[in-house]
PALUM-724516 format. One record per atom (N, C-alpha, C): y, z, x. Coordinates in steps of 0.02 Angstrom, whole numbers, plus 50000, padded with zeros to 5 digits. Each point is the difference from the previous one (the first is absolute). Example, Ala and Ser with C-alpha at 12.3 -4.5 7.8 and 13.67 -1.06 7.14 Angstrom:
% PALUM-724516
497165039050660/500595000049955/500605000050045/500534996449982/500595000350042/500555003749961/
***
This chain:
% PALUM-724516
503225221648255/499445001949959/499435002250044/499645006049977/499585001650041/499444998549961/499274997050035/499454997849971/499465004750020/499675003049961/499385003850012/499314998549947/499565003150040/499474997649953/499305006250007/499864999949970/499475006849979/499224997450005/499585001050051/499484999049992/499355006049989/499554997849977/499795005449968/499265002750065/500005007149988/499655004150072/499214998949999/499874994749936/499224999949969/500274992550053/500354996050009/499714994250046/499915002150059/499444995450041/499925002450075/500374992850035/500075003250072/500374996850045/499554992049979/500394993250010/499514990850010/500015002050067/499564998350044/499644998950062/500494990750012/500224999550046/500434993949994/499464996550039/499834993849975/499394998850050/500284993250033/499834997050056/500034994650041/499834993449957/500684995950020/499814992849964/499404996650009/499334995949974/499554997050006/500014994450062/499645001950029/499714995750053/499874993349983/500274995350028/499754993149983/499594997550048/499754996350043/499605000250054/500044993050008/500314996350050/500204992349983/499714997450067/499404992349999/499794999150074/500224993149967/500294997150072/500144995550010/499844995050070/499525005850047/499794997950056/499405004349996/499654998550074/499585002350008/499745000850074/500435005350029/500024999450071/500015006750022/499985004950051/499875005950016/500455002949972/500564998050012/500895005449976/499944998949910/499694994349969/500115000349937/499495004149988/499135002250038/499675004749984/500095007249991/500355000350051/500455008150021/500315000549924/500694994849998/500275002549956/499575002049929/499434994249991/499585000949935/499835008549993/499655002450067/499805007349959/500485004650008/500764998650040/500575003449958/499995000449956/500194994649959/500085001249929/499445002149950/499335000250019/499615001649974/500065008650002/500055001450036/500305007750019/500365002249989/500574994349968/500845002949955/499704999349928/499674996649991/499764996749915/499645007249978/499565004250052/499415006049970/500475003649994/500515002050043/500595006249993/500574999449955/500084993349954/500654998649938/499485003249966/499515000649978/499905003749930/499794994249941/499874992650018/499754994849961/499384998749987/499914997249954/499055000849992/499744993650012/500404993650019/499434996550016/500524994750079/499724998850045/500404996750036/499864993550009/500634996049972/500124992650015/499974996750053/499654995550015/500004995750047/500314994549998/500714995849990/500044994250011/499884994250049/499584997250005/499894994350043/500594994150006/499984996850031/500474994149990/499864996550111/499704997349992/499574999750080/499534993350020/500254997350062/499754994550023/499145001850022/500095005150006/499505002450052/500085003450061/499535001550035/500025001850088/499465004350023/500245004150029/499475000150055/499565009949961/499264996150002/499315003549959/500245008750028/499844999450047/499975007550030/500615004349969/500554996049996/500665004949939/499784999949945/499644995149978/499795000849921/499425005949999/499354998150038/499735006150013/500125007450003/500795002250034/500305006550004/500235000549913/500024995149962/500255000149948/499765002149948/499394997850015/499405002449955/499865005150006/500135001950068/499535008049991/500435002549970/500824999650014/500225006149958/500104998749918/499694994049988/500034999849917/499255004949992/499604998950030/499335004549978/499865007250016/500615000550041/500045009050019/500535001949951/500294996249946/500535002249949/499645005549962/500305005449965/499835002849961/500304999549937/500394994449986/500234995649952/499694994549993/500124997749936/499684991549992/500614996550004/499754994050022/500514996450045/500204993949935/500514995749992/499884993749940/500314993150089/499784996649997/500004993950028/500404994849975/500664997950011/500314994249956/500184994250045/499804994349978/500334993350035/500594998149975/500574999250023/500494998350004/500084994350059/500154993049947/500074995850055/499204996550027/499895003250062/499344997450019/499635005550063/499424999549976/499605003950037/499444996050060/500154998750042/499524995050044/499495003150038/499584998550016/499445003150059/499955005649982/500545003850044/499855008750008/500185003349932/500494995049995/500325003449915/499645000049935/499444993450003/499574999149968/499505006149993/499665001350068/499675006050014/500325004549974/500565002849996/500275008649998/499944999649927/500354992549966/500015002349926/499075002949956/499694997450038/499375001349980/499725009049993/500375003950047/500045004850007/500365004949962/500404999249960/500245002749915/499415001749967/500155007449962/499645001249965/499654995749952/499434999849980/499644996049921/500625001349953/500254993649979/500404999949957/500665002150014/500295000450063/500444999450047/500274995150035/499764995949978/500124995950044/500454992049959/500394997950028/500604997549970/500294993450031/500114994149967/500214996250030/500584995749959/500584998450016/500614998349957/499684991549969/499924998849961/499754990449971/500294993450027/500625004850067/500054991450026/499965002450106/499635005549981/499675001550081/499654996449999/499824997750088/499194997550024/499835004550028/499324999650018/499475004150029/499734993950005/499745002450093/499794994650044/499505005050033/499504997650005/499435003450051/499664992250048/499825003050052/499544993550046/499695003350041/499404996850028/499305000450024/500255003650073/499775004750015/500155003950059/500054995750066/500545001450043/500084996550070/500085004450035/499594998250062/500015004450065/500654995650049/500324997449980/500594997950045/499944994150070/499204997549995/499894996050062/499974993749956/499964997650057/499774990749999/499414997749988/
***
């Protein structure tokens, strides 16, 4: 049996677009910064309108979270922020950084913040 099918010359070509970016931190260290504005850079080129952040993070070290931020504020997307699990220190910080009303936390996450340490004695 031969199968054919007739489409009509009034439809135009679907543009096949790239699966949605998920954006998942789970650390917070130079190589997990790198990778962060990868994907921030795969998330603007799928063609999605808002990019997810899942958290799920002990914490670590400020200066990756810092690289992190900038590229949530150089987005030309709005970003949504979700806790999954737990967001500690740095993770605490980034979720803060989700758009107003972006910002997301699952009802049996923690979120942990504490008083800044310079690392001495």
């Amino acid at each position: 049996m031969i199968w054919t099918s007739k489409i009509s010359p009034l439809i135009k070509d679907v543009e096949l677009r790239k699966p949605p970016v998920i954006v998942k931190v789970n650390k917070f260290t130079e190589e997990s910064a790198k990778r962060f504005h990868v994907e921030m850079a795969q998330a603007h080129n799928s063609g999605q309108k808002v990019i997810p952040i899942v958290i799920d993070s002990y914490g670590g070290q400020v200066y990756a979270l810092m690289s992190m931020i900038s590229a949530i504020e150089s987005s030309d997307l709005p970003v949504a922020t979700i806790v999954e699990g737990k967001a500690m220190s740095c993770g605490a910080v980034l979720l803060t950084f989700g758009e107003q009303g972006m910002r997301f936390a699952n009802p049996n996450a923690t979120v942990m913040i504490h008083d800044v340490s310079s690392g001495g004695h």
